[in-house]
mmCIF file of the N, C-alpha and C atoms, coordinates in Angstrom:
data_MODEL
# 
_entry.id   MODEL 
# 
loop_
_atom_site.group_PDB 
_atom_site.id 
_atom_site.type_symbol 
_atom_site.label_atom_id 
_atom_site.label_alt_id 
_atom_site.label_comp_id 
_atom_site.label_asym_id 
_atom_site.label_entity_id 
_atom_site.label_seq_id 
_atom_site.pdbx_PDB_ins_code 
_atom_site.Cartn_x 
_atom_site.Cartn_y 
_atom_site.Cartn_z 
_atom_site.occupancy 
_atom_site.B_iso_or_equiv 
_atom_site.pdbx_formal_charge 
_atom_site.auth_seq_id 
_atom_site.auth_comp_id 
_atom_site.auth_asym_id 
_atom_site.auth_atom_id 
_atom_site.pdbx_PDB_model_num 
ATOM 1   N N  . UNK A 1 1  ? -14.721 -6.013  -4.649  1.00 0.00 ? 1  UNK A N  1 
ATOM 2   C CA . UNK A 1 1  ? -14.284 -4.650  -4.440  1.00 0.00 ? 1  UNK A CA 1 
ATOM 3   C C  . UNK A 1 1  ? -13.590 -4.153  -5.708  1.00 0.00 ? 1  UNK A C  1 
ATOM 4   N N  . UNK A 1 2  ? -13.919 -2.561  -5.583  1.00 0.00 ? 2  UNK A N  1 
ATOM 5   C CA . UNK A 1 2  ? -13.243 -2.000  -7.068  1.00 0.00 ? 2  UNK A CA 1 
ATOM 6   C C  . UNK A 1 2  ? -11.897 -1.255  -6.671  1.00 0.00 ? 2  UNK A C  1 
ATOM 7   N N  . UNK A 1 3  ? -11.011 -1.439  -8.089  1.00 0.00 ? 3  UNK A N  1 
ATOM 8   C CA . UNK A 1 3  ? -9.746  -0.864  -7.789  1.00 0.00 ? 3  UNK A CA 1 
ATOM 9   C C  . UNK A 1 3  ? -9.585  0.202   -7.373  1.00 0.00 ? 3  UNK A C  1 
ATOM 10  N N  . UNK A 1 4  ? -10.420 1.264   -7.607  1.00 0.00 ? 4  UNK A N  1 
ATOM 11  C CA . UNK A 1 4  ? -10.311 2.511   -7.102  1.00 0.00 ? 4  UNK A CA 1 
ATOM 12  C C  . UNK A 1 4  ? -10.656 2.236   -5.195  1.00 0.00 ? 4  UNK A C  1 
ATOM 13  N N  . UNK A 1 5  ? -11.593 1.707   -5.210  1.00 0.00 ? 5  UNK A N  1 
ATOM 14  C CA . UNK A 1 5  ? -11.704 1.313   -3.680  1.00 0.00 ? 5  UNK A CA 1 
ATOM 15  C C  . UNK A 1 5  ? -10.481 0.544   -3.256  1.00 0.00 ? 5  UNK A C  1 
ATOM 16  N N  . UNK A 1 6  ? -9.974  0.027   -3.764  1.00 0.00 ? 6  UNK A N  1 
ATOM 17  C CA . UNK A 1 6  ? -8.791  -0.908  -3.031  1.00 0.00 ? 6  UNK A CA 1 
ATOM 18  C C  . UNK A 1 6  ? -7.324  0.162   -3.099  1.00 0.00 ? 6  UNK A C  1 
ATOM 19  N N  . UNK A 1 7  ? -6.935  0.846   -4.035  1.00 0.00 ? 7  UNK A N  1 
ATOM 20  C CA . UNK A 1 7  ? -6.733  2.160   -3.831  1.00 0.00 ? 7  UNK A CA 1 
ATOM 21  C C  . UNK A 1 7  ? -6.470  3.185   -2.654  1.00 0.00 ? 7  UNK A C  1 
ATOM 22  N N  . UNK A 1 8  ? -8.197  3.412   -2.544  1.00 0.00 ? 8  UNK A N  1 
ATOM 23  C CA . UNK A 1 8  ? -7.874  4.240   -1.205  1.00 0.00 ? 8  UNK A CA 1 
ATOM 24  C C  . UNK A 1 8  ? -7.681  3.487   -0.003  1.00 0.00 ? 8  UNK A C  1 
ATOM 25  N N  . UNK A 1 9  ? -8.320  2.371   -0.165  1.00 0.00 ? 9  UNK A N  1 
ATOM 26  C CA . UNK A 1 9  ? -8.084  2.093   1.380   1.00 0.00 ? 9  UNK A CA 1 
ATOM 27  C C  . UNK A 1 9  ? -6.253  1.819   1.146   1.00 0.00 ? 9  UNK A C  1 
ATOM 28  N N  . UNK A 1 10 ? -5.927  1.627   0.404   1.00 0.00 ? 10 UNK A N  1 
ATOM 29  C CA . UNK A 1 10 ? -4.175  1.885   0.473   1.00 0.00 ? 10 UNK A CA 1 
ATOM 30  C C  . UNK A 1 10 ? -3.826  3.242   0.777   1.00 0.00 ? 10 UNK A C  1 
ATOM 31  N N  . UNK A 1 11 ? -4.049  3.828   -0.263  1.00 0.00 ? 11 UNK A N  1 
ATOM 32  C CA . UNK A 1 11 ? -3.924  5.468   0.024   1.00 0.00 ? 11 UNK A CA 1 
ATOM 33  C C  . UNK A 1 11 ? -4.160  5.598   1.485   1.00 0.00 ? 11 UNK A C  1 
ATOM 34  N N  . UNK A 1 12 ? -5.158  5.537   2.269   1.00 0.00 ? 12 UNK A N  1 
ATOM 35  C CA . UNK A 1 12 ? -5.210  5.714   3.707   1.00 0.00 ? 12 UNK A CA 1 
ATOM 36  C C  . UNK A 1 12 ? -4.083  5.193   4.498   1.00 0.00 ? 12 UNK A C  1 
ATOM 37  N N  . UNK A 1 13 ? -4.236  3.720   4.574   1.00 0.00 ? 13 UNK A N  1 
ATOM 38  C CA . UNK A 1 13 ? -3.298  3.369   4.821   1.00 0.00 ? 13 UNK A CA 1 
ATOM 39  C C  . UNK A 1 13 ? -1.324  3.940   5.124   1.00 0.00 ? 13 UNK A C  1 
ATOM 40  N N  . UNK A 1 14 ? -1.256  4.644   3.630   1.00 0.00 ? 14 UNK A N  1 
ATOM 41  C CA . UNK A 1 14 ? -0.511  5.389   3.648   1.00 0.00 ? 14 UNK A CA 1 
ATOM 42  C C  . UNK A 1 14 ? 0.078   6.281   4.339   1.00 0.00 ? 14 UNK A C  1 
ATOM 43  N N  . UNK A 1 15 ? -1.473  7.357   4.167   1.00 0.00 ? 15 UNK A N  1 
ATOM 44  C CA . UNK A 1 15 ? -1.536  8.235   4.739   1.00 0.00 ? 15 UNK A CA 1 
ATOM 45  C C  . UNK A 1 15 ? -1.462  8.239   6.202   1.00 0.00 ? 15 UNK A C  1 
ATOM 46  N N  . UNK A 1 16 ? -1.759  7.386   6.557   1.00 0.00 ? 16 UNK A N  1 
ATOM 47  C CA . UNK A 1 16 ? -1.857  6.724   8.624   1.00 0.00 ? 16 UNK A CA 1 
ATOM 48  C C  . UNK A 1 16 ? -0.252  7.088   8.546   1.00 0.00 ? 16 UNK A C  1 
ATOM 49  N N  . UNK A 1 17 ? 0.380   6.113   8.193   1.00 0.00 ? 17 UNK A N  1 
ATOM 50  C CA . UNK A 1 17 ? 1.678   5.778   8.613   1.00 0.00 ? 17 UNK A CA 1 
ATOM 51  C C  . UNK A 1 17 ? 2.946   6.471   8.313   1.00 0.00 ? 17 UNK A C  1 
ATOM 52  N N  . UNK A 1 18 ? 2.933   7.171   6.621   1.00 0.00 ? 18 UNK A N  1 
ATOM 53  C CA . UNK A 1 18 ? 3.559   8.034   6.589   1.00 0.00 ? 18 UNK A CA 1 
ATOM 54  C C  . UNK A 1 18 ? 3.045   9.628   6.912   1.00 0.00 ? 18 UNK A C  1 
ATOM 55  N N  . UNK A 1 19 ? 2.834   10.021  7.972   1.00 0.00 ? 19 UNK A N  1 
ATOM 56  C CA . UNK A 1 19 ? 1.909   10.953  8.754   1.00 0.00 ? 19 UNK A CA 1 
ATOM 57  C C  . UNK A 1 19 ? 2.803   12.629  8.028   1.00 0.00 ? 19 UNK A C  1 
ATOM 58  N N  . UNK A 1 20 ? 4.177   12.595  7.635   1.00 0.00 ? 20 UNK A N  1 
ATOM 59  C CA . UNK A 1 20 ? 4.723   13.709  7.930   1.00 0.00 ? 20 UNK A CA 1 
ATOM 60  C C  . UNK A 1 20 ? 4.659   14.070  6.027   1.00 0.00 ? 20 UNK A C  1 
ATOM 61  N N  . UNK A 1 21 ? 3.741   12.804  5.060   1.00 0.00 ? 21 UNK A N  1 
ATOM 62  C CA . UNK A 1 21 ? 4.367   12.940  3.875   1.00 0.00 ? 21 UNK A CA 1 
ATOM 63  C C  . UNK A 1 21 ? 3.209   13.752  3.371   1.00 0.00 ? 21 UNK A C  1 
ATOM 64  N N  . UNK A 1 22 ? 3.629   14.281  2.344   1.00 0.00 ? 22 UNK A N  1 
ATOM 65  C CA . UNK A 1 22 ? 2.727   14.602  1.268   1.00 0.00 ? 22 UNK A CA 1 
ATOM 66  C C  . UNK A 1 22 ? 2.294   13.785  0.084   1.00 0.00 ? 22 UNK A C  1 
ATOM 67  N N  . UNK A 1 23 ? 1.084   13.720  -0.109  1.00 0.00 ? 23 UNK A N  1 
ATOM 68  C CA . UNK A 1 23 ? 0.419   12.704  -1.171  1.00 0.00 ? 23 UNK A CA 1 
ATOM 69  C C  . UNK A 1 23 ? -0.407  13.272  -2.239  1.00 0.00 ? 23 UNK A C  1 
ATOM 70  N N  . UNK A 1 24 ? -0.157  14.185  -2.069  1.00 0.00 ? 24 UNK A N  1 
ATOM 71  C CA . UNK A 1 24 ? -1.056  14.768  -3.144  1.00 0.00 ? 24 UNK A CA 1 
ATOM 72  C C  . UNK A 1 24 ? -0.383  14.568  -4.579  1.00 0.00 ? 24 UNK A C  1 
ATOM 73  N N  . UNK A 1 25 ? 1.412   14.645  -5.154  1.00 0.00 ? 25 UNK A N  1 
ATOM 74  C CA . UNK A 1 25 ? 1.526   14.396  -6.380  1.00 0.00 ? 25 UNK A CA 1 
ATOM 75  C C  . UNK A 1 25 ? 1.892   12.889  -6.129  1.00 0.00 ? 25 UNK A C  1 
ATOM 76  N N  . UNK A 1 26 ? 1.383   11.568  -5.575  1.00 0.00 ? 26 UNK A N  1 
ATOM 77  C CA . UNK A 1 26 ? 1.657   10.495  -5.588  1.00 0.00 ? 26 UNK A CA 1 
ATOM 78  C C  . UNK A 1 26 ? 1.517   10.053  -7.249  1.00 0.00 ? 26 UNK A C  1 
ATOM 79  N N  . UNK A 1 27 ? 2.598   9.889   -7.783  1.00 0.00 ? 27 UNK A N  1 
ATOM 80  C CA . UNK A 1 27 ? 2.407   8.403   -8.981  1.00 0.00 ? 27 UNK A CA 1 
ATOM 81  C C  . UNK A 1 27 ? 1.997   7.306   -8.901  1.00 0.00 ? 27 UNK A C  1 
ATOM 82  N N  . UNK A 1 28 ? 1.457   6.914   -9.215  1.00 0.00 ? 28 UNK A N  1 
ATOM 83  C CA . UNK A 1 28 ? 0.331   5.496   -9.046  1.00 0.00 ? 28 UNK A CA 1 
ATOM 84  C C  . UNK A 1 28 ? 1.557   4.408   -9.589  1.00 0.00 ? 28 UNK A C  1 
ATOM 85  N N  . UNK A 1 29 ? 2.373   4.438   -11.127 1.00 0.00 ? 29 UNK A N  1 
ATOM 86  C CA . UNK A 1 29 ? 3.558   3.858   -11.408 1.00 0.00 ? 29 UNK A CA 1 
ATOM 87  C C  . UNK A 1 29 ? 5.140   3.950   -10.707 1.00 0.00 ? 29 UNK A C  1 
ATOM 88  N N  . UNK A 1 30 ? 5.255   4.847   -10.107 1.00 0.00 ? 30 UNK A N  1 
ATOM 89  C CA . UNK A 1 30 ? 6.148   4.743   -9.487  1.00 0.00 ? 30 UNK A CA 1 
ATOM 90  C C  . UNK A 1 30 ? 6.439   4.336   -8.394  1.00 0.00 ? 30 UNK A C  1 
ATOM 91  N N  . UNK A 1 31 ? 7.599   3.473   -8.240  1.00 0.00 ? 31 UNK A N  1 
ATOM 92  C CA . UNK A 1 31 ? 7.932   2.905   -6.696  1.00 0.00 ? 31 UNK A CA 1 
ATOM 93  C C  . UNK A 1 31 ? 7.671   3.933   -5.137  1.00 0.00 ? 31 UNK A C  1 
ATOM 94  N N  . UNK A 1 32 ? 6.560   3.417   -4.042  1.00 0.00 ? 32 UNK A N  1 
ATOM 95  C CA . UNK A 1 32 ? 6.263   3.998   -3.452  1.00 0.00 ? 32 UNK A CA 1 
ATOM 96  C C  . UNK A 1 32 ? 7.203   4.365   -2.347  1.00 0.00 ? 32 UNK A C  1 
ATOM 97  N N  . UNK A 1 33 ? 8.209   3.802   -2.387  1.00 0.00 ? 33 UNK A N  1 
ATOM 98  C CA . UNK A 1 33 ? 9.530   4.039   -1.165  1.00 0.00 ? 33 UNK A CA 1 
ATOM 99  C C  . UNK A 1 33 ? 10.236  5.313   -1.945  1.00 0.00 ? 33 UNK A C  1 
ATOM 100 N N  . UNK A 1 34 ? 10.719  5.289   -3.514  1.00 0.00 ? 34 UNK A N  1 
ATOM 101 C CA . UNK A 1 34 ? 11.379  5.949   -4.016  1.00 0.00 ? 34 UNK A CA 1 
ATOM 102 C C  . UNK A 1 34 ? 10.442  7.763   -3.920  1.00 0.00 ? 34 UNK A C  1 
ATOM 103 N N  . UNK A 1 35 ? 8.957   7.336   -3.682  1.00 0.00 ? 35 UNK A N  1 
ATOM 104 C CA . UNK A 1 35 ? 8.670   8.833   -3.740  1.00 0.00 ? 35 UNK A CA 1 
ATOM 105 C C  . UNK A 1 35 ? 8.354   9.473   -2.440  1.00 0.00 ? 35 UNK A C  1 
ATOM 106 N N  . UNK A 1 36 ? 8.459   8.639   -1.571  1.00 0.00 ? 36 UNK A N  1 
ATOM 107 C CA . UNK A 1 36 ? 7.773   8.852   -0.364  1.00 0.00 ? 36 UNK A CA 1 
ATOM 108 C C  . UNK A 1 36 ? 9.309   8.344   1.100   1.00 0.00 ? 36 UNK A C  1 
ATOM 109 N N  . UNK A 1 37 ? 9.174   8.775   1.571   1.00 0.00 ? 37 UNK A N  1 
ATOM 110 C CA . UNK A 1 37 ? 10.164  8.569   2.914   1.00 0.00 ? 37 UNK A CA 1 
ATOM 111 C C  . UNK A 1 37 ? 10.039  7.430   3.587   1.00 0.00 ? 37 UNK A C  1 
ATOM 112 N N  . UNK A 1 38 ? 9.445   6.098   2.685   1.00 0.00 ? 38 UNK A N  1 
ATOM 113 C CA . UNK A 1 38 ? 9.396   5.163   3.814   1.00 0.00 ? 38 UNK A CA 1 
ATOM 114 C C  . UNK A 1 38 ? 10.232  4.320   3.863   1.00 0.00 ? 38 UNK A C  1 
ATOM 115 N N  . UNK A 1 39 ? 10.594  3.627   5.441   1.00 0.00 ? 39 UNK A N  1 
ATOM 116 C CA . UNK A 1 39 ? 11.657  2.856   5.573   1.00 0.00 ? 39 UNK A CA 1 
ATOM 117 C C  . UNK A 1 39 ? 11.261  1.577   5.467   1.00 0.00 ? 39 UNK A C  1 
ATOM 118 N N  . UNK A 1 40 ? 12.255  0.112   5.874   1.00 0.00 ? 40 UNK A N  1 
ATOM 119 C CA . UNK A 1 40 ? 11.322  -0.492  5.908   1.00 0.00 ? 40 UNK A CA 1 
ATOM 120 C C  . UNK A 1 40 ? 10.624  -1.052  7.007   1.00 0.00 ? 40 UNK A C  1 
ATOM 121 N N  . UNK A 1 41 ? 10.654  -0.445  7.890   1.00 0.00 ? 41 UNK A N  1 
ATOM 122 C CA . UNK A 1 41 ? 9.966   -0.527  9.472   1.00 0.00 ? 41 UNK A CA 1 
ATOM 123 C C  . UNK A 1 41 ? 8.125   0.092   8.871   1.00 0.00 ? 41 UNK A C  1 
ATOM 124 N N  . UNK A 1 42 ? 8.175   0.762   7.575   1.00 0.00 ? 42 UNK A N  1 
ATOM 125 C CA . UNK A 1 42 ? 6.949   1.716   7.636   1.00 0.00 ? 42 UNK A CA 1 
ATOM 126 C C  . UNK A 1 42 ? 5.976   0.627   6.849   1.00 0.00 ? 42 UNK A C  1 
ATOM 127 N N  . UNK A 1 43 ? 7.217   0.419   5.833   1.00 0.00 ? 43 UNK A N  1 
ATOM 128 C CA . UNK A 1 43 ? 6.426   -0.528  4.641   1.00 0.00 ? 43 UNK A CA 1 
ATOM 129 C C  . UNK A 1 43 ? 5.920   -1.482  5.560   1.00 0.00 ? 43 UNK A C  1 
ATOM 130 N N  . UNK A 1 44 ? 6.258   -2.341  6.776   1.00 0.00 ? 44 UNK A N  1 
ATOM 131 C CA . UNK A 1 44 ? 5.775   -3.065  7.300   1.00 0.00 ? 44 UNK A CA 1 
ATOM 132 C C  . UNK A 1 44 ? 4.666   -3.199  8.196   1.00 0.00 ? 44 UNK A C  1 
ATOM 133 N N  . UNK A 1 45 ? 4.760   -1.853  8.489   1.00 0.00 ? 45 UNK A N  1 
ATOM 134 C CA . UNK A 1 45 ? 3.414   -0.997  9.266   1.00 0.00 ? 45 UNK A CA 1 
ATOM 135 C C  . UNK A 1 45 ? 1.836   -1.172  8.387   1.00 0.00 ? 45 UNK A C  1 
ATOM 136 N N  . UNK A 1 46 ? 2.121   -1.108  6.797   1.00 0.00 ? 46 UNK A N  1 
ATOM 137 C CA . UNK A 1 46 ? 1.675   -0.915  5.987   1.00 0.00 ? 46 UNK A CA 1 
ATOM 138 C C  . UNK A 1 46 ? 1.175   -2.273  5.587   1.00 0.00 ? 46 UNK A C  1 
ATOM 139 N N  . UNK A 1 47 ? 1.909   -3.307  5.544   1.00 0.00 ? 47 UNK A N  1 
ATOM 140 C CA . UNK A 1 47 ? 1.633   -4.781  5.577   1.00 0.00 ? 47 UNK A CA 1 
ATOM 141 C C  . UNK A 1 47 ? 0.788   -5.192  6.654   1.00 0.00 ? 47 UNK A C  1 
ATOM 142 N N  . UNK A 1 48 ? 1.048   -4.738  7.706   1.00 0.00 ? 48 UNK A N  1 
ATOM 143 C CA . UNK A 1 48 ? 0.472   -5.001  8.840   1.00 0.00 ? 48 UNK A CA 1 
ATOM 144 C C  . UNK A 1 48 ? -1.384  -4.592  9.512   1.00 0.00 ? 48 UNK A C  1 
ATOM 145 N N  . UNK A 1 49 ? -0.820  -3.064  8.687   1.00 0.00 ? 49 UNK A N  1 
ATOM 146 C CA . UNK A 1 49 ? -2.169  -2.640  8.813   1.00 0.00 ? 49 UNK A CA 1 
ATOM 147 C C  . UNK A 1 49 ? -3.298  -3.176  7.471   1.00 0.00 ? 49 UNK A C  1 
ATOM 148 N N  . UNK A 1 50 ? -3.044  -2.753  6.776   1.00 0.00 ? 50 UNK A N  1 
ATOM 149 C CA . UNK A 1 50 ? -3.856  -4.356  5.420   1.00 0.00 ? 50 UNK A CA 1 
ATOM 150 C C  . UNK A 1 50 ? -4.564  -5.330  6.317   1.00 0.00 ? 50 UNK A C  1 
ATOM 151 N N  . UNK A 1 51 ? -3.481  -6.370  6.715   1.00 0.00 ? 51 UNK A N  1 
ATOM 152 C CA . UNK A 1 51 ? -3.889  -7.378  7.950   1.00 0.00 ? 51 UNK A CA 1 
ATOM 153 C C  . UNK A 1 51 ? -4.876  -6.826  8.993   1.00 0.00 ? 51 UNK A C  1 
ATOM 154 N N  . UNK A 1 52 ? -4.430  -6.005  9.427   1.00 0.00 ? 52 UNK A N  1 
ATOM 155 C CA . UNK A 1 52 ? -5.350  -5.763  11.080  1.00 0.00 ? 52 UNK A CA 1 
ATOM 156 C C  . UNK A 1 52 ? -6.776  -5.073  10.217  1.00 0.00 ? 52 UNK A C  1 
ATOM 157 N N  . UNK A 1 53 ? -6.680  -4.563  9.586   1.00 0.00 ? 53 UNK A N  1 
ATOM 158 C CA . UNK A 1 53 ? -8.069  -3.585  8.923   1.00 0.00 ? 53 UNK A CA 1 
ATOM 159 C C  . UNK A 1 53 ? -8.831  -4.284  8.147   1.00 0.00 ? 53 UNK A C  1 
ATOM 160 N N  . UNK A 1 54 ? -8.049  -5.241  7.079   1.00 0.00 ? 54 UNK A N  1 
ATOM 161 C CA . UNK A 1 54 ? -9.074  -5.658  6.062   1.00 0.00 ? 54 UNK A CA 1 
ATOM 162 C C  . UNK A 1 54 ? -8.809  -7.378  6.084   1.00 0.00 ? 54 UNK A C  1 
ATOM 163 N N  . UNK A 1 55 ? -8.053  -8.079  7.162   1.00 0.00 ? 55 UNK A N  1 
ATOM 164 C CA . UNK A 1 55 ? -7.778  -9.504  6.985   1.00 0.00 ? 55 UNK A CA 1 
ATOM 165 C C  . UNK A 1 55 ? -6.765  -9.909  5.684   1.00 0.00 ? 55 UNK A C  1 
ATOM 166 N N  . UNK A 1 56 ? -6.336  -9.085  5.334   1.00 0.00 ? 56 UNK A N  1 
ATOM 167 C CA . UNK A 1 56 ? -5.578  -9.478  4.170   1.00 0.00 ? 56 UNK A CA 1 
ATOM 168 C C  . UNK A 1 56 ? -4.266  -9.757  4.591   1.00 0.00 ? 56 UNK A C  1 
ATOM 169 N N  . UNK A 1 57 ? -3.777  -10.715 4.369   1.00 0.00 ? 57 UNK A N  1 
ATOM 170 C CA . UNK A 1 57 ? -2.329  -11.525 4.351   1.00 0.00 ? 57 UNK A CA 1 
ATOM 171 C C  . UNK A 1 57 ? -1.599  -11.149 2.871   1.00 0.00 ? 57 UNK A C  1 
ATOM 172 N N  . UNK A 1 58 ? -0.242  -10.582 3.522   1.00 0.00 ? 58 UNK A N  1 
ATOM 173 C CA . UNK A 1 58 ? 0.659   -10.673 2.456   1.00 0.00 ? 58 UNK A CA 1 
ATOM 174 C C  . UNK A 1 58 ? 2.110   -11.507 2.491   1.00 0.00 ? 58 UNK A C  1 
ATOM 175 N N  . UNK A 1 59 ? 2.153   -12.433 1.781   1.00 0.00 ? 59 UNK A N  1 
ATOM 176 C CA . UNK A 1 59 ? 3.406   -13.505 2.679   1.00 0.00 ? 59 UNK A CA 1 
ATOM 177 C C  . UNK A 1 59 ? 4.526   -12.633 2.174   1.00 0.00 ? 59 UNK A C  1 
ATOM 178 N N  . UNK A 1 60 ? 6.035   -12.629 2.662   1.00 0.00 ? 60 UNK A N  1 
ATOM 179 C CA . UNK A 1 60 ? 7.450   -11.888 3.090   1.00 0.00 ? 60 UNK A CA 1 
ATOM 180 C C  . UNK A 1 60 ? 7.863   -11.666 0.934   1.00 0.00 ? 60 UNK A C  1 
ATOM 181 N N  . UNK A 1 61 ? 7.634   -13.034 0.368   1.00 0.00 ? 61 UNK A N  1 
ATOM 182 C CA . UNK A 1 61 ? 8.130   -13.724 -1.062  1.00 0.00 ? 61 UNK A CA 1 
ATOM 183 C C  . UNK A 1 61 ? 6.878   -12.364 -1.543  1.00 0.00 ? 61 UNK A C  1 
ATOM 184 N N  . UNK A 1 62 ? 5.524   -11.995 -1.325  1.00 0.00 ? 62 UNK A N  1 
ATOM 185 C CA . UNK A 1 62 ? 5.053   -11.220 -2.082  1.00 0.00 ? 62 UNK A CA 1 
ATOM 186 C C  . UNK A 1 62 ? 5.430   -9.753  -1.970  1.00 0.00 ? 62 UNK A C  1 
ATOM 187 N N  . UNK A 1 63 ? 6.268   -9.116  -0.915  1.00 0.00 ? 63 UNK A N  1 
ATOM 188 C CA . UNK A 1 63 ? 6.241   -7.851  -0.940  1.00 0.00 ? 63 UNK A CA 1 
ATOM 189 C C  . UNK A 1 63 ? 6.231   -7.061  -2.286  1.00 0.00 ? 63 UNK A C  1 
ATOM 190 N N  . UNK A 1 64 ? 7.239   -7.689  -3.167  1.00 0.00 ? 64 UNK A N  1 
ATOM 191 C CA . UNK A 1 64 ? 8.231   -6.480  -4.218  1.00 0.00 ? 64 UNK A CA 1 
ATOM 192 C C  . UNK A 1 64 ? 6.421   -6.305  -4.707  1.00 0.00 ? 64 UNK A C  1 
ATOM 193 N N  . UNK A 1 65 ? 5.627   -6.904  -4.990  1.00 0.00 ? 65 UNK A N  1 
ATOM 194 C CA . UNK A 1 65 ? 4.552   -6.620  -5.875  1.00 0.00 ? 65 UNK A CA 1 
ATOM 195 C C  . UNK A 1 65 ? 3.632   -5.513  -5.167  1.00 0.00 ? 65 UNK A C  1 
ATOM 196 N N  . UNK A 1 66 ? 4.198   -4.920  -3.911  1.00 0.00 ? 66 UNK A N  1 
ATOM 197 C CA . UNK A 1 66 ? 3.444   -4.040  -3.357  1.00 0.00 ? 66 UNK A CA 1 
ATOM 198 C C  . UNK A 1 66 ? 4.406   -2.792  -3.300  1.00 0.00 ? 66 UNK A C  1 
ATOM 199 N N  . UNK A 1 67 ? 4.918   -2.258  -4.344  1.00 0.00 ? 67 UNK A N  1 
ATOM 200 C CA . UNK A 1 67 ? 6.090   -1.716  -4.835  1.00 0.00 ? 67 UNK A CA 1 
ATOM 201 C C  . UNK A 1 67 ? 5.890   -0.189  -5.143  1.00 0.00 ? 67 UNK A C  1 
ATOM 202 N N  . UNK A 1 68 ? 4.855   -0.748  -6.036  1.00 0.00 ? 68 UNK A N  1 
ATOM 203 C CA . UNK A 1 68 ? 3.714   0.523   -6.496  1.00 0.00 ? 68 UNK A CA 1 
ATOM 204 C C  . UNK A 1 68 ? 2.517   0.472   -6.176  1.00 0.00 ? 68 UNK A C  1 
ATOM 205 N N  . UNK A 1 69 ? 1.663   2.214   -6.167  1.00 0.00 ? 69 UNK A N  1 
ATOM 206 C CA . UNK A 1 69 ? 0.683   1.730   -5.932  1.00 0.00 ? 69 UNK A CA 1 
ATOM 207 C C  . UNK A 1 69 ? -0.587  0.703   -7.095  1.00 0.00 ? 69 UNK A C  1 
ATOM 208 N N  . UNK A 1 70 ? 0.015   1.116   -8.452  1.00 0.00 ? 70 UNK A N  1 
ATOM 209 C CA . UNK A 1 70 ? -0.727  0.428   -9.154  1.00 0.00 ? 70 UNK A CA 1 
ATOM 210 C C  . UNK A 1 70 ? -0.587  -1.409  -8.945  1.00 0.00 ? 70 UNK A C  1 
ATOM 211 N N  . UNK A 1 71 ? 0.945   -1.361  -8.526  1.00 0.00 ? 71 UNK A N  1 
ATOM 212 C CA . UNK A 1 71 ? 0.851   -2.802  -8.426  1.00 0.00 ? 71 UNK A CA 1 
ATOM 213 C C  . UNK A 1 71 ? 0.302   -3.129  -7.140  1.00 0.00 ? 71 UNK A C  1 
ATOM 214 N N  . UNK A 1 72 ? 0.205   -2.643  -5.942  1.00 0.00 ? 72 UNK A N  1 
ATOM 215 C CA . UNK A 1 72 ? -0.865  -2.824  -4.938  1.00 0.00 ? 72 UNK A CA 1 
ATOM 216 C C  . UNK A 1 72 ? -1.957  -3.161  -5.056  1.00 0.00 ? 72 UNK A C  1 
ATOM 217 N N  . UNK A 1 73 ? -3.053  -2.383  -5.669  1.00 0.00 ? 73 UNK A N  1 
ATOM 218 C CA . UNK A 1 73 ? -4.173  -2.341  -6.383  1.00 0.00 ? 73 UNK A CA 1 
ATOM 219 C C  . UNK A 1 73 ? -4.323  -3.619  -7.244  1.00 0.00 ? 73 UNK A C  1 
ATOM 220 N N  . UNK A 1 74 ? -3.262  -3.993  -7.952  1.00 0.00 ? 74 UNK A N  1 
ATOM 221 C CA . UNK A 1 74 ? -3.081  -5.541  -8.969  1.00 0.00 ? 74 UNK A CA 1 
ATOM 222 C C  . UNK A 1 74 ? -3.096  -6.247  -8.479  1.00 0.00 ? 74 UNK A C  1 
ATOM 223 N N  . UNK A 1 75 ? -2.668  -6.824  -7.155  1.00 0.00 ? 75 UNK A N  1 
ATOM 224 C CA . UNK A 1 75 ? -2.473  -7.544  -6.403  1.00 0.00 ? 75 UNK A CA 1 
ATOM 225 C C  . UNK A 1 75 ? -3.104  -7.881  -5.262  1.00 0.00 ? 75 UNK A C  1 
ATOM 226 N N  . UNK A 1 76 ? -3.398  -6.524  -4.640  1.00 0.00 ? 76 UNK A N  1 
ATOM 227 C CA . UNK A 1 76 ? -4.744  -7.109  -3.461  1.00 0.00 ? 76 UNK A CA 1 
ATOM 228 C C  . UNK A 1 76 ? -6.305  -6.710  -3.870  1.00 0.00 ? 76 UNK A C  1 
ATOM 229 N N  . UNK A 1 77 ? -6.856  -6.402  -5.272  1.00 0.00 ? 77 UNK A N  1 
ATOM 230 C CA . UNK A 1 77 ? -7.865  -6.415  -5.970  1.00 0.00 ? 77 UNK A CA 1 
ATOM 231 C C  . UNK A 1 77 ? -8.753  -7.739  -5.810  1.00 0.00 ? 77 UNK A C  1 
ATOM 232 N N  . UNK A 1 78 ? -7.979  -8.754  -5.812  1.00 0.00 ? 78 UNK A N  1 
ATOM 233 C CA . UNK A 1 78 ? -8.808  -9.783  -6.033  1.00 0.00 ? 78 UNK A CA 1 
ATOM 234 C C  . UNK A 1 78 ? -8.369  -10.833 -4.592  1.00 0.00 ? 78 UNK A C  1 
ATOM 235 N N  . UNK A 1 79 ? -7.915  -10.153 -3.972  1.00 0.00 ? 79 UNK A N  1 
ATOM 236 C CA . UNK A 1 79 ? -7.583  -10.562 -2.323  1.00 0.00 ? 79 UNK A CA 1 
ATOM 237 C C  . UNK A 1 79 ? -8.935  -9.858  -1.340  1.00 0.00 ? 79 UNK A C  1 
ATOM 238 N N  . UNK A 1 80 ? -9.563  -8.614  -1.964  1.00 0.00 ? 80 UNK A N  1 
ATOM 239 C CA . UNK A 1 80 ? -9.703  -8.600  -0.828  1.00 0.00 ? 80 UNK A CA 1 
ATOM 240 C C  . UNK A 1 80 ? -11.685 -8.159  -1.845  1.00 0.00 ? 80 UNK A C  1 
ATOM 241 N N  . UNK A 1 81 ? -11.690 -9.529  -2.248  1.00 0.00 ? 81 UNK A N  1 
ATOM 242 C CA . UNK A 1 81 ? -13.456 -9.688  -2.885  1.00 0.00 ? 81 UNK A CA 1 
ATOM 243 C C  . UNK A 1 81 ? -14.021 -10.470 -1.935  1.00 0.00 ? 81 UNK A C  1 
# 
């Protein structure tokens, strides 16, 4: 799978859970809690759904790397080939 594909299906993801946000000026480098309203009940929603949608496991020690979305994309790129 390509990064831009691994991407959106984050971006969706996103978009599911933070339902009330706006995404249209999302930074790809910037921390996604700091631009967006999520708590961490959401971020976990977000972990969770990864899991239920695409089988992807993220263990508790990997979160910070799902920080940004570029580092998302860095990180479950080659998780989810």
């Amino acid at each position: 799978m390509e990064a831009g594909e691994v991407r959106k299906i984050v971006f969706d993801i996103i978009e599911d859970v933070a339902l009330d946000e706006d995404l249209t000026n999302l930074d790809d480098s910037l921390a996604l809690r700091e631009q967006l309203d999520l708590d961490s009940m959401d971020f976990l929603d977000i972990v969770m759904e990864l899991k239920k949608r695409h089988k992807v496991e993220v263990p508790q020690e990997d979160y910070p790397r799902l920080a940004t979305m570029n580092s998302c994309v860095e990180y479950l790129t080659p998780k989810m080939q």
